[in-house]
N, C-alpha and C positions, 0 to 999 in steps of 0.2 A: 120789908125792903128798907135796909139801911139808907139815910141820904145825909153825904156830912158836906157841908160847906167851911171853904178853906179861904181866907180871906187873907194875903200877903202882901206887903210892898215891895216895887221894885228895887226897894234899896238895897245892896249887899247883893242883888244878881250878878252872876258870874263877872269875873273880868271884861269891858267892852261888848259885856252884852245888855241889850236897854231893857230886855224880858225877857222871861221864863221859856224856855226852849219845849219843844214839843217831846223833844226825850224827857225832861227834866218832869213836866209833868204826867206823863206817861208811871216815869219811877215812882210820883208819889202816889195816882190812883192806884198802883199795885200793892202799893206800901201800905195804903189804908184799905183795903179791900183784904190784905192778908192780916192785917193785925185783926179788921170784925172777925173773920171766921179764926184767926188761930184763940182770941179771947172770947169771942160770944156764939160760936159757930155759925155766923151770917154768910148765906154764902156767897161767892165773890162773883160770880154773875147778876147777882140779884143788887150789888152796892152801887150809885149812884156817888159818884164827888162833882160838886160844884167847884169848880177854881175862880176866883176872883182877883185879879192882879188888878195894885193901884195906884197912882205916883203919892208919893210921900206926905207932896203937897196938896194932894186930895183929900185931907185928915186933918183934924182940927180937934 
């Protein structure tokens, strides 16, 4: 069971928006659940993504 953690800030989110949209993250666990199984044939019910969103100024 694949598990990838994704760890982003919220800098550069869309225009007026303060976080990552639930589409938005939706698009990526598809995105990474298709890249395991189309490169390592993991398959995409089985992948697990952690998203972690974090202000800018939370990083040092």
């Amino acid at each position: 069971m694949p598990i990838v953690n994704i760890l982003v800030t919220r800098e550069g989110t869309t225009s007026g928006a303060d976080r990552t949209t639930s589409e938005q993250k939706n698009a990526v666990y598809k995105g990474v659940a298709d890249l395991l199984f189309d490169v390592m044939g993991k398959p995409r019910e089985d992948t697990i993504v952690i998203f972690h969103e974090h202000e800018i100024e939370d990083l040092g």
